[in-house]
C-alpha positions as a Markdown table, in Angstrom:
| # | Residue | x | y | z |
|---|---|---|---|---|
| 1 | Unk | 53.8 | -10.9 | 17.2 |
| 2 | Unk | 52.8 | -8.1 | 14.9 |
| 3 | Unk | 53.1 | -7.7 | 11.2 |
| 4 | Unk | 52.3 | -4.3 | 11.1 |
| 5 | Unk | 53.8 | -3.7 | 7.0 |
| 6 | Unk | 53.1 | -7.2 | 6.0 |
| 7 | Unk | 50.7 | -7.5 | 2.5 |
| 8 | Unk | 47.7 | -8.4 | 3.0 |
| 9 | Unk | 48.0 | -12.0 | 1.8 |
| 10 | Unk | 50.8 | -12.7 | 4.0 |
| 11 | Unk | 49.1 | -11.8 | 6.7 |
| 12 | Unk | 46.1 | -13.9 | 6.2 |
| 13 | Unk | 48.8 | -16.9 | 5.5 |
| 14 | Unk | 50.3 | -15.8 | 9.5 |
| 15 | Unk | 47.2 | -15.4 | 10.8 |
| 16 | Unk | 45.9 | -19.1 | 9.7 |
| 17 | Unk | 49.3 | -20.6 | 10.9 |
| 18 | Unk | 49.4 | -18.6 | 13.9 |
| 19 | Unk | 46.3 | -19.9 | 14.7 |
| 20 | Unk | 47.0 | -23.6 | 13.7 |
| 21 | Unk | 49.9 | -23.6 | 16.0 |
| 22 | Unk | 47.8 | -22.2 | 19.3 |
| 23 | Unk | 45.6 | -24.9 | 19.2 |
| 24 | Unk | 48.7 | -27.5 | 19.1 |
| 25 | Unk | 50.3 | -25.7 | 21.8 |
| 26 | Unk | 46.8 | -25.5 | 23.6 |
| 27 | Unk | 45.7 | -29.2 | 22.6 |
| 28 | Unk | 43.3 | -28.4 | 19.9 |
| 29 | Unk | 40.3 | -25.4 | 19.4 |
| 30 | Unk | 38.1 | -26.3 | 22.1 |
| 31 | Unk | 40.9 | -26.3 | 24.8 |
| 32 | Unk | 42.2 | -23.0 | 23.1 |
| 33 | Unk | 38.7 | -21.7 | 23.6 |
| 34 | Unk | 38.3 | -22.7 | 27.0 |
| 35 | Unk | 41.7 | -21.1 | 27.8 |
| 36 | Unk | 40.8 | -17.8 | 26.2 |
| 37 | Unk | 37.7 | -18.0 | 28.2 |
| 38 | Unk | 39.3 | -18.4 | 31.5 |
| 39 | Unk | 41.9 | -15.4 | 31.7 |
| 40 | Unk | 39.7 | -13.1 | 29.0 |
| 41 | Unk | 38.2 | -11.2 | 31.9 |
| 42 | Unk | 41.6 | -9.8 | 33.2 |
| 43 | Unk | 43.9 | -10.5 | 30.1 |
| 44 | Unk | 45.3 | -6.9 | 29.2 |
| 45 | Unk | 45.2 | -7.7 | 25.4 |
| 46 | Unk | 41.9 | -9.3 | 24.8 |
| 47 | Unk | 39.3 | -7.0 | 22.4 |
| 48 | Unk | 36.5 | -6.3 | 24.0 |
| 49 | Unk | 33.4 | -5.1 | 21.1 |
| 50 | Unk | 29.6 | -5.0 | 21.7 |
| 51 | Unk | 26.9 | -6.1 | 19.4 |
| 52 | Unk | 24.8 | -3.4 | 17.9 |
| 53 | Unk | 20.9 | -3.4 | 16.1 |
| 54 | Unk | 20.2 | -1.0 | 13.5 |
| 55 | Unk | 17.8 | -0.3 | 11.1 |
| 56 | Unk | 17.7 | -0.8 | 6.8 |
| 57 | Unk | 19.2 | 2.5 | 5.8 |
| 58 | Unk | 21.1 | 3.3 | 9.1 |
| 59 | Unk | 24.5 | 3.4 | 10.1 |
| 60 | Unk | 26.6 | 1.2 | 13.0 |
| 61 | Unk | 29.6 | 1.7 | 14.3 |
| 62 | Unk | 31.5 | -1.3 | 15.2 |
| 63 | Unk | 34.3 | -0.3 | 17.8 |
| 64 | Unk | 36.9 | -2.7 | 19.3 |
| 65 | Unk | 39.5 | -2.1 | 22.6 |
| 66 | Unk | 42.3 | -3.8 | 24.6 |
| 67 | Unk | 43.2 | -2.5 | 27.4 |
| 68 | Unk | 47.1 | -2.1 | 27.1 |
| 69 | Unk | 48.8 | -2.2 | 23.7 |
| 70 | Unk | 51.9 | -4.1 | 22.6 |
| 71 | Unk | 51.8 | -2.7 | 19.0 |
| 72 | Unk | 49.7 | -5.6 | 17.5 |
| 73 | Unk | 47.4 | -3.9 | 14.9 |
| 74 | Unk | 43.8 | -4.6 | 15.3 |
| 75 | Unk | 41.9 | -5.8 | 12.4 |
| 76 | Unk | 37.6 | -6.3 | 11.8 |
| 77 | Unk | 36.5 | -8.9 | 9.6 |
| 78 | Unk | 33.3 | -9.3 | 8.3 |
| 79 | Unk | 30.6 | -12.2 | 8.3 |
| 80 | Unk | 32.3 | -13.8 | 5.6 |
| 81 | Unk | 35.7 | -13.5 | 7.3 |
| 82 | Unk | 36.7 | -10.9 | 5.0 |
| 83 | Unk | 38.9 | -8.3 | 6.1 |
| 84 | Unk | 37.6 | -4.9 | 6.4 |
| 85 | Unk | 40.1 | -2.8 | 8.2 |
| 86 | Unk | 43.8 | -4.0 | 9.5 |
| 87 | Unk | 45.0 | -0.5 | 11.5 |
| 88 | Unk | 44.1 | 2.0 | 9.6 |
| 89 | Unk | 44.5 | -0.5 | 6.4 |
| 90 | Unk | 41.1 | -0.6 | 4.3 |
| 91 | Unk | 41.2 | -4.3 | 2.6 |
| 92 | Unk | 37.8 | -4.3 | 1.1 |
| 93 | Unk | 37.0 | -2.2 | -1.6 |
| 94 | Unk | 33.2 | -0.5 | 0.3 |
| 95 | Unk | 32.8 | 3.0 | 0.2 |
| 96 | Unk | 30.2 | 2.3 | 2.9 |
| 97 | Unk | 32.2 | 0.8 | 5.2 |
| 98 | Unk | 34.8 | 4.3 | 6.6 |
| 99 | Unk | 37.4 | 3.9 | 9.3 |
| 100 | Unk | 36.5 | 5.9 | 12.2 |
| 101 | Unk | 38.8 | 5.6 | 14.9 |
| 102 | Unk | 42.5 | 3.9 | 15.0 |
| 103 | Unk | 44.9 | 4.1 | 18.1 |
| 104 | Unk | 47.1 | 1.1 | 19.4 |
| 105 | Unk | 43.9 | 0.9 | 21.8 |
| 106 | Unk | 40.8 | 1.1 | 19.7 |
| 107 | Unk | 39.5 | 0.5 | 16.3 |
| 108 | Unk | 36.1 | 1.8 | 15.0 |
| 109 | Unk | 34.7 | 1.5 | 11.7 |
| 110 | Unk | 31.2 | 2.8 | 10.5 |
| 111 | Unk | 28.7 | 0.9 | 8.5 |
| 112 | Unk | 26.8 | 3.2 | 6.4 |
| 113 | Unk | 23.3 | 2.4 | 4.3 |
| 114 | Unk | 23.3 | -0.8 | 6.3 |
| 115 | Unk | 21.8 | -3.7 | 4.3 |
| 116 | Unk | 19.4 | -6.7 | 5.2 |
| 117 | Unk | 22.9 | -8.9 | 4.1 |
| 118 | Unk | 24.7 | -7.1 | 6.2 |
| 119 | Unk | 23.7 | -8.9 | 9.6 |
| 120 | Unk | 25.6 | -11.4 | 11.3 |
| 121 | Unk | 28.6 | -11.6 | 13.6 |
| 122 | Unk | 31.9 | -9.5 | 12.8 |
| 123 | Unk | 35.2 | -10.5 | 14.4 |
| 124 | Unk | 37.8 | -8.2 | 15.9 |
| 125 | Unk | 41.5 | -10.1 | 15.8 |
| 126 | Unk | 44.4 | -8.8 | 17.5 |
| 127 | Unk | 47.7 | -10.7 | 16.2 |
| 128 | Unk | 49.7 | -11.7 | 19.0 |
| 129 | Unk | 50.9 | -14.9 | 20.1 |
| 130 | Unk | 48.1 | -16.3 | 20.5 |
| 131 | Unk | 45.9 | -14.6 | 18.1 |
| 132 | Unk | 43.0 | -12.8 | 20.1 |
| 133 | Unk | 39.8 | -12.1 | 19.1 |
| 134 | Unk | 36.0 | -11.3 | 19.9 |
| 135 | Unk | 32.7 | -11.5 | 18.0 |
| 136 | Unk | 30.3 | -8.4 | 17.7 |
| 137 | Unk | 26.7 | -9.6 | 16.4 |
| 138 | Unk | 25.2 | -7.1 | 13.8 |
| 139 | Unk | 21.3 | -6.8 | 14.3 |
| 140 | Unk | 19.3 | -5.5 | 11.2 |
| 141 | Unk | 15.7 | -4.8 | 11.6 |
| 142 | Unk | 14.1 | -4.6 | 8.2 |
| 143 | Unk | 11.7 | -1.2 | 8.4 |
| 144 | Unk | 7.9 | -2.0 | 8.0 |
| 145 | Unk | 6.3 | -0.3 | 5.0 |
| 146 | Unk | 3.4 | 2.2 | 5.5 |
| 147 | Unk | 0.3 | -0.1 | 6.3 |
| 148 | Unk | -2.7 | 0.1 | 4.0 |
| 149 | Unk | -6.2 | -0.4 | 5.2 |
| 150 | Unk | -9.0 | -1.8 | 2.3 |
| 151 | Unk | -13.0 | -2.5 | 2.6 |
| 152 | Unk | -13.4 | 0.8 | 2.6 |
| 153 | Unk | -14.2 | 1.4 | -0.8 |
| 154 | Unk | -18.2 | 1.3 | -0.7 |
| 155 | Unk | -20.1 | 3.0 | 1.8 |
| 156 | Unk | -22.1 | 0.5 | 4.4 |
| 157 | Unk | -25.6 | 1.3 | 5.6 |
| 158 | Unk | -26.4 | 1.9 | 9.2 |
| 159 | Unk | -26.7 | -1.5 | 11.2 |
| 160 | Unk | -24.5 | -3.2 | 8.8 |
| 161 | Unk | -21.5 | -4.9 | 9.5 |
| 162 | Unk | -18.0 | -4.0 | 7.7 |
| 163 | Unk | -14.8 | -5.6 | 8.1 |
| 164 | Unk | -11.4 | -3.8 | 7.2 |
| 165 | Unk | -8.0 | -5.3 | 7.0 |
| 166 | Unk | -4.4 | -3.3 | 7.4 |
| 167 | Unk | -1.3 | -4.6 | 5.5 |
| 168 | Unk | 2.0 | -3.9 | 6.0 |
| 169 | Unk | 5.2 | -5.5 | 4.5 |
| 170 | Unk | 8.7 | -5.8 | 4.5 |
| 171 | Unk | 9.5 | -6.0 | 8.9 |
| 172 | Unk | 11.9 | -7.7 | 10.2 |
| 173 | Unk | 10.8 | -9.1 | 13.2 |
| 174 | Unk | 7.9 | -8.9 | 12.2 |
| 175 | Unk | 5.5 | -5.9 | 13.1 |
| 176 | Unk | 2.6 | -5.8 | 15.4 |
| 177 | Unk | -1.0 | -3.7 | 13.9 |
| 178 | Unk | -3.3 | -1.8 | 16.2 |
| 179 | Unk | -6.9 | -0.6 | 15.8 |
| 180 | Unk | -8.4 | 2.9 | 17.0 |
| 181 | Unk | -11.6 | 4.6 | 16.2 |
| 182 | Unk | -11.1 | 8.4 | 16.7 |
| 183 | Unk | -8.9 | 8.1 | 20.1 |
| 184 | Unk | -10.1 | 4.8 | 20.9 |
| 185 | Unk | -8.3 | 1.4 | 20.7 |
| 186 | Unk | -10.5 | -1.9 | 19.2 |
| 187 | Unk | -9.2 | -5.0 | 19.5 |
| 188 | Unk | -8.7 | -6.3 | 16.0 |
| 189 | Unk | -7.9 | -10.7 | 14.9 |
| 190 | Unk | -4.5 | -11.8 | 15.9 |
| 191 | Unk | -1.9 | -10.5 | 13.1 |
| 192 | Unk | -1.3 | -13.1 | 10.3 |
| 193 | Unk | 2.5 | -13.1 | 9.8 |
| 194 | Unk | 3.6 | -14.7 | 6.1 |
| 195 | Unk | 7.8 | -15.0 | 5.4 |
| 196 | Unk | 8.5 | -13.0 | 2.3 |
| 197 | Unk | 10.1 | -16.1 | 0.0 |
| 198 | Unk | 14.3 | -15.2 | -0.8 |
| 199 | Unk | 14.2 | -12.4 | 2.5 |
| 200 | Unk | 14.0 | -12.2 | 5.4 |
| 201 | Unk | 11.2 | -10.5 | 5.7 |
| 202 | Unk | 7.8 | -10.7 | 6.8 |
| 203 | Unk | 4.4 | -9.1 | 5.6 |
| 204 | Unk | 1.5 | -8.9 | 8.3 |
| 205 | Unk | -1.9 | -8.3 | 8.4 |
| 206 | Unk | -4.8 | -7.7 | 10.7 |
| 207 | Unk | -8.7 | -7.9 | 10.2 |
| 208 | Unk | -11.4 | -5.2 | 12.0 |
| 209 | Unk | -15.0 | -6.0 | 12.3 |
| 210 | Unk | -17.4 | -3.4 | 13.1 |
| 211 | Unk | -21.0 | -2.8 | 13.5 |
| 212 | Unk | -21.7 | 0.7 | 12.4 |
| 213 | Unk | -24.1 | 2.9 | 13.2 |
| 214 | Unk | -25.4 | 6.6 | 12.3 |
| 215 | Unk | -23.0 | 8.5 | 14.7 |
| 216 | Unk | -20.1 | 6.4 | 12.9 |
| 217 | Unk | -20.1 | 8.4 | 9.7 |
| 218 | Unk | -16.8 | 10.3 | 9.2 |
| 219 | Unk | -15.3 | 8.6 | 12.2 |
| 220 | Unk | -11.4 | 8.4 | 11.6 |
| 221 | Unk | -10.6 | 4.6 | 11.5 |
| 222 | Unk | -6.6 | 4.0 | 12.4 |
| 223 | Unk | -4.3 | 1.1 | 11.6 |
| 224 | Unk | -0.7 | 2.1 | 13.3 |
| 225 | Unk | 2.6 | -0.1 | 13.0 |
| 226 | Unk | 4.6 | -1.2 | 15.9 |
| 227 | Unk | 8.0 | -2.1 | 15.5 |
| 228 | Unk | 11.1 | -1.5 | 17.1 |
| 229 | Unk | 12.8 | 0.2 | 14.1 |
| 230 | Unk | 10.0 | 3.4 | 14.6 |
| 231 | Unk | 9.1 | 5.7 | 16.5 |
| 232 | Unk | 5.7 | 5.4 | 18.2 |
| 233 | Unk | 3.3 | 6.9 | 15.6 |
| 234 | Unk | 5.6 | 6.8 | 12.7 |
| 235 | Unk | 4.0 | 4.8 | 10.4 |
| 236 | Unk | -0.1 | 4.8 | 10.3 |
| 237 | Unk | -3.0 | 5.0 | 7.8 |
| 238 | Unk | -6.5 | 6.6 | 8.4 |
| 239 | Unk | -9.1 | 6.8 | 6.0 |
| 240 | Unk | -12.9 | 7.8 | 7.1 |
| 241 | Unk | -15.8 | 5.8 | 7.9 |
| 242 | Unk | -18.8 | 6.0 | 5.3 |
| 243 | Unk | -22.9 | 5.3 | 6.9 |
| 244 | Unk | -25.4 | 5.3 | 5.1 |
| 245 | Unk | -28.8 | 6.0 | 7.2 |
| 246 | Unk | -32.3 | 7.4 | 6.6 |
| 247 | Unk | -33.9 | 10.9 | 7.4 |
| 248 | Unk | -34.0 | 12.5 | 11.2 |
| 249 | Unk | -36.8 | 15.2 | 9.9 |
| 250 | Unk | -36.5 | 18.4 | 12.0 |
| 251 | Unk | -39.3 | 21.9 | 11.1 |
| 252 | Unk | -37.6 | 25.0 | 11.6 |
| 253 | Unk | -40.1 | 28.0 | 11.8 |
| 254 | Unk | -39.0 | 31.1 | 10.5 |
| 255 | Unk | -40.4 | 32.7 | 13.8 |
| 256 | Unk | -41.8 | 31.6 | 17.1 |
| 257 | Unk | -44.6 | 34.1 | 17.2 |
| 258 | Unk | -46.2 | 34.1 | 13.6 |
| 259 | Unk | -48.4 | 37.1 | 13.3 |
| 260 | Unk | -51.5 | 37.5 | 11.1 |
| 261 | Unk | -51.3 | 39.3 | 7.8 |
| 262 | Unk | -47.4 | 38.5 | 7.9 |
| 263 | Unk | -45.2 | 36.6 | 5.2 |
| 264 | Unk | -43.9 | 33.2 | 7.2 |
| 265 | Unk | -42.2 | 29.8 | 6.4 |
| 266 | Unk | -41.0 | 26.7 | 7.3 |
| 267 | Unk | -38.0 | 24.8 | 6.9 |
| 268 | Unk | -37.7 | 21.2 | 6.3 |
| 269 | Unk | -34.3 | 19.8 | 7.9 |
| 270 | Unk | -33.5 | 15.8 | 7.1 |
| 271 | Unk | -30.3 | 15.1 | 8.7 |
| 272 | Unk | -29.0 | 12.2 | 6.5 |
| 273 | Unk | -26.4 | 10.4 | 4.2 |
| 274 | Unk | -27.1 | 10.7 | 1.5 |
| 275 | Unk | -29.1 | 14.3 | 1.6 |
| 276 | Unk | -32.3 | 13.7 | 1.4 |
| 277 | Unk | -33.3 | 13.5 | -2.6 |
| 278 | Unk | -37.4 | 14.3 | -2.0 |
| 279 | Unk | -39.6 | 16.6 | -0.3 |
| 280 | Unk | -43.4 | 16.6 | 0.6 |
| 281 | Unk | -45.7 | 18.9 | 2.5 |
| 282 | Unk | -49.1 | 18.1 | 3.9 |
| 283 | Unk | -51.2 | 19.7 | 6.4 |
| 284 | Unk | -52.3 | 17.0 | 8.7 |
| 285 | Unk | -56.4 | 16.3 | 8.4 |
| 286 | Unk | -56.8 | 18.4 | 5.6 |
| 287 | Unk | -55.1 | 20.4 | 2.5 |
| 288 | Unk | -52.7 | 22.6 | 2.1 |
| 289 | Unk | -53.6 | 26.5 | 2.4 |
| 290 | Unk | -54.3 | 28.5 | -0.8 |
| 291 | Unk | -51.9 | 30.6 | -0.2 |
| 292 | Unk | -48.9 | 28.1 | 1.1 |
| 293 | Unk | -46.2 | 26.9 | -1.2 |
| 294 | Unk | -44.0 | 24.4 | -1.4 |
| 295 | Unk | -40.7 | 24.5 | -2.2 |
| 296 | Unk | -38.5 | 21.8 | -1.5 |
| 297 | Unk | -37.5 | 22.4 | 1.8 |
| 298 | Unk | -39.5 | 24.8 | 2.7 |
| 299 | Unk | -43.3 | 26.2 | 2.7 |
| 300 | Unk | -43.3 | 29.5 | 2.2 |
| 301 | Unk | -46.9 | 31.3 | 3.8 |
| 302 | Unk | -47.7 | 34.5 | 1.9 |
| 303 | Unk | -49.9 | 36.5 | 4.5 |
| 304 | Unk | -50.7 | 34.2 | 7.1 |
| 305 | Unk | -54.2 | 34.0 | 8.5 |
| 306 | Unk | -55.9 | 32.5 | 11.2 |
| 307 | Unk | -57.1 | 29.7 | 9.2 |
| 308 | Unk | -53.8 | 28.4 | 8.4 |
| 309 | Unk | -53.9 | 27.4 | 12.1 |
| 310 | Unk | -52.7 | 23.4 | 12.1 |
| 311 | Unk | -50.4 | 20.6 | 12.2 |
| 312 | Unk | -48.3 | 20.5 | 9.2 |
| 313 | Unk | -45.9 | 17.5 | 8.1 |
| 314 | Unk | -42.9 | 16.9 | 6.1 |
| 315 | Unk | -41.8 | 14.2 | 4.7 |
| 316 | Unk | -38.0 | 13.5 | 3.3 |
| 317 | Unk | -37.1 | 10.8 | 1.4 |
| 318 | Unk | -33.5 | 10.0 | 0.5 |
| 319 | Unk | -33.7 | 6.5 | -1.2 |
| 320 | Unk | -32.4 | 4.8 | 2.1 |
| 321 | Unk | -35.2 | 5.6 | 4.3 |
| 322 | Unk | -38.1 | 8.3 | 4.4 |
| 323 | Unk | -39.2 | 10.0 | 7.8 |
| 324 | Unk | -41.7 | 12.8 | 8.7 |
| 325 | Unk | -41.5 | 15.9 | 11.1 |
| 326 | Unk | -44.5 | 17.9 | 12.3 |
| 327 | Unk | -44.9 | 21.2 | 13.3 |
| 328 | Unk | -48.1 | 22.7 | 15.0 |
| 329 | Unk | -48.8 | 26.3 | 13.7 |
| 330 | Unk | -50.4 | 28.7 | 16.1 |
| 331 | Unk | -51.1 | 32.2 | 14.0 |
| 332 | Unk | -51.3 | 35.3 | 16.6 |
| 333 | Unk | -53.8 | 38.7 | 16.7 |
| 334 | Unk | -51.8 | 41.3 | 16.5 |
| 335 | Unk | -54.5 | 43.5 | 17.9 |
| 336 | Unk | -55.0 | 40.8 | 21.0 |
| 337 | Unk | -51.2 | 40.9 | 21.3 |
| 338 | Unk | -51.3 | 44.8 | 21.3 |
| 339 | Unk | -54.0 | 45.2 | 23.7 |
| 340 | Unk | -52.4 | 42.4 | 25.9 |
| 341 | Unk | -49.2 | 44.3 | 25.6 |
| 342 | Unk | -51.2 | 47.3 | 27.0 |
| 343 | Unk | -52.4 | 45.8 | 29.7 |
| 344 | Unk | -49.6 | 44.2 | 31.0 |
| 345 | Unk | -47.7 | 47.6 | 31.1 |
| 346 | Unk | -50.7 | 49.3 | 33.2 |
| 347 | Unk | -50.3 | 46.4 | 35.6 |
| 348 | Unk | -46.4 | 46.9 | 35.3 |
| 349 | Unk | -47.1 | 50.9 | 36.0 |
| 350 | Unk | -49.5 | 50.3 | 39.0 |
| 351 | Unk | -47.4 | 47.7 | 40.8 |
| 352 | Unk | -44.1 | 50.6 | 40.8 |
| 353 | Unk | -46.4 | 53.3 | 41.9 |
| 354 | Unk | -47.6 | 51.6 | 45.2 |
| 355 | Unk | -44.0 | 50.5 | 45.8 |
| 356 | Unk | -42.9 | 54.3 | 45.2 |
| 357 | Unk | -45.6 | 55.9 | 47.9 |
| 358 | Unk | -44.9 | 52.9 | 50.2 |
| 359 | Unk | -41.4 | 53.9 | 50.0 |
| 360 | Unk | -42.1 | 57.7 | 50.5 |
| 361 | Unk | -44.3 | 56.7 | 53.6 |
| 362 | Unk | -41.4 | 54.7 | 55.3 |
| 363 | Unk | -39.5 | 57.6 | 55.0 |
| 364 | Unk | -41.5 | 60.1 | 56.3 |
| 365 | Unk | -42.6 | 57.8 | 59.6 |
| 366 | Unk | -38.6 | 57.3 | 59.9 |
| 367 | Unk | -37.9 | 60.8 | 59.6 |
| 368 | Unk | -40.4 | 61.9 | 62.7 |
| 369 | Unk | -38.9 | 58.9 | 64.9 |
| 370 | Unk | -35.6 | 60.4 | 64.4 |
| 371 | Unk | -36.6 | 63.9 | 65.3 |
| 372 | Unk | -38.8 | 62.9 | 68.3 |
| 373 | Unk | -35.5 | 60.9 | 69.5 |
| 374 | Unk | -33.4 | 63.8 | 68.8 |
| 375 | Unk | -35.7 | 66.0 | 71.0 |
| 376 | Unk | -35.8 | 63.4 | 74.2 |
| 377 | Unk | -32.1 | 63.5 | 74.5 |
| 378 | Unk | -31.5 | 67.4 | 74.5 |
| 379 | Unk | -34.3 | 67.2 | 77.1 |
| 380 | Unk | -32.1 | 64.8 | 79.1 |
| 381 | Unk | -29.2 | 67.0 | 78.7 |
| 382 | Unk | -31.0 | 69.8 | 80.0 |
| 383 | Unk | -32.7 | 68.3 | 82.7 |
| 384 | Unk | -32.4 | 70.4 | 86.3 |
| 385 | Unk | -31.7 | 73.6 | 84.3 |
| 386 | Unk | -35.2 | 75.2 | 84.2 |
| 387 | Unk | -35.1 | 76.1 | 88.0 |
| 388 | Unk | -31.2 | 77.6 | 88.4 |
| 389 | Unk | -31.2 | 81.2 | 89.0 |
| 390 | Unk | -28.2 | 81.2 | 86.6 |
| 391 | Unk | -25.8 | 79.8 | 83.8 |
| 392 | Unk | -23.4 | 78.4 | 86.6 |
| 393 | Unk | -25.6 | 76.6 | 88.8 |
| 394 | Unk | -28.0 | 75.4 | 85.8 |
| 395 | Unk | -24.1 | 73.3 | 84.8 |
| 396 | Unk | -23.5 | 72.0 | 88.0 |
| 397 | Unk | -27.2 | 71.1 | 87.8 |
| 398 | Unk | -27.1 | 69.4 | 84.8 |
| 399 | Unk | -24.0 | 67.6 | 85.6 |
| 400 | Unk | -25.7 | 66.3 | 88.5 |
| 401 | Unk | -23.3 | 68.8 | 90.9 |
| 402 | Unk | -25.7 | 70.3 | 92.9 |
| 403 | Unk | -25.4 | 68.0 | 96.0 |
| 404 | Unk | -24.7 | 71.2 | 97.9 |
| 405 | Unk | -27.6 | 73.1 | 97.1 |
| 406 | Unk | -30.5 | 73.5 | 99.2 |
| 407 | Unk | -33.8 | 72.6 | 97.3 |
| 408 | Unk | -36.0 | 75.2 | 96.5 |
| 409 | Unk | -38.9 | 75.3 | 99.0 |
| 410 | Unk | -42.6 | 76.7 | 97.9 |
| 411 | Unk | -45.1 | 77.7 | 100.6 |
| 412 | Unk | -48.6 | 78.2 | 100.0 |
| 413 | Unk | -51.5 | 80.2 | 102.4 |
């Protein structure tokens, strides 16, 4: 039976008795239940919905069918058994809540900024006789707030130990934190799950303990949220490792052939954090040249001279740690370096002229074997020719034709 122009009121007042009376006729709700149960499967007018999950913010769409019609309006009631929608009716005053579909079939209504209070189980009635109806259980997944990492806010020396922990709040189920250095994953404590009192919410929060070293300064350290309400990746924090560590000294010359009489230096590298904050020069069993400077980083040589020959040292120093680099000076002749130069260019000069009349000889000695060869075979050509009393018979000589011929006889007295 269908009150498709009935007020509202009147039709909540039909659809309580209507439903008093099926469960006399039927015996009572659970035998009105179990009857519903037993022919819902091929009953022409049951509804038919789906639940749905969605996330704080987001929209659902709610959609009940039958399968045949009889004109009995649909109608969608929410958790509190409120009407939202009889046919194309709205009944509650929610500008988020906007019909979507109605046809004797189908009606779909959308859910719009869906709220944490808005989960629980919505009912789609169809008014006949007996009222029909099906449940459609709403799923809202609170979103996780951007996690924050802290104990990073001091820098921790080399061989230390540092322990981080990543927040995040607001998730619903709660959300799940993961670890990565750079590209790597690190297995952080178990998450600590805590219900947020008056929602139904939860904040979670991991712990990280590493043992840093030198090659971990400025490595990214990553806490990323998993949930099923994001994306993978969606929601992450990085921030930068900070090590502290002492020197590595390193002496850079200015070239690797210092020459006499030249300007030279060298440079005093300390790969650190914090920068080294102090430089010293020595020169290692005895003083300094004259003529060298220091100058912070470097020592500066203003005409070098064979008696600056040595092992010199740095030493940086940058309130963590000090370290020292040496650097073993060899000063050059340029005069030796000259007349070696010479020397090695004669050698250079004598070594390509043998090759060159070695060369010319091969040719010459394979030139005469090809013109001796060249000689035999013409000979070979020829051969019988020298005796024929003419151009015909030296041919047929020559072509090994003069089977005919008598031999030419020679008598002596």
């Amino acid at each position: 039976m269908a009150f498709p122009s009935a007020p509202l009121w009147i039709v909540s007042i039909l659809t309580l008795l209507s439903a008093v009376c099926s469960n006399v006729v039927f015996g009572g709700a659970h035998v009105n239940f179990l009857m519903r149960a037993s022919f819902q499967d091929d009953d022409p007018l049951q509804p038919v919905t789906s639940d749905e999950t969605v996330s704080v913010g987001g929209a659902v769409t709610l959609t009940c069918r039958v399968a045949e019609s009889d004109n009995s309006s649909l109608q969608w009631s929410n958790t509190a058994q409120q009407t939202l929608y009889f046919g194309e009716k709205r009944a509650l005053r929610d500008n988020r809540i906007q019909l979507h579909r109605s046809t004797p079939t189908e009606l779909s209504i959308i859910i719009s900024e869906v709220q944490l209070s808005d989960e629980g189980e919505y009912t789609c009635s169809i008014f006949t006789m007996p009222v029909r109806t099906a449940h459609a259980t709403v799923t809202v997944l609170g979103v996780p707030g951007k996690p924050h990492i802290s104990g990073l806010e001091h820098p921790v020396q080399e061989g230390g130990t540092l322990t981080l922990t990543c927040t995040s709040t607001g998730s619903k189920p709660p959300a799940r934190l993961r670890w990565f250095r750079g590209d790597l994953e690190l297995q952080g404590r178990p998450d600590v799950v805590e219900s947020v009192p008056d929602e139904p919410t939860y904040n979670v929060s991991s712990e990280l303990t590493l043992e840093v070293s030198r090659a971990d300064d400025n490595q990214v350290v990553t806490c990323a949220v998993d949930h099923p309400s994001l994306a993978p990746g969606d929601k992450r924090s990085e921030q930068a490792l900070q090590v502290l560590y002492s020197p590595n000294v390193q002496i850079l010359p200015e070239s690797d052939l210092p020459r006499e009489g030249e300007k030279f230096h060298l440079e005093c590298l300390g790969n650190s954090n914090p920068e080294p904050s102090s430089y010293i020069w020595e020169k290692k069993d005895g003083e300094l040249p004259p003529l060298a400077k220091a100058e912070g980083t470097f020592l500066r040589f203003e005409a070098l001279n064979k008696s600056d020959n040595g092992v010199y040292l740095c030493f940086a120093d940058n309130g963590i740690g000090s370290s020292v680099g040496e650097y073993a000076l060899l000063v050059q002749d340029p005069t030796a370096m000259s007349t070696s130069s010479s020397v090695d260019h004669a050698v250079i000069g004598g070594v390509v002229a043998v090759i060159v009349f070695i060369l010319l000889c091969l040719l010459i000695v394979f030139g005469r074997y090809l013109i001796r060869h060249k000689g035999t075979y013409l000979t070979h050509e020829a051969k019988g020719s020298d005796d024929a009393p003419d151009a015909d018979t030296a041919i047929i000589n020559a072509e090994g034709g003069n089977s005919g011929v008598e031999d030419k006889k020679e008598y002596f007295i």
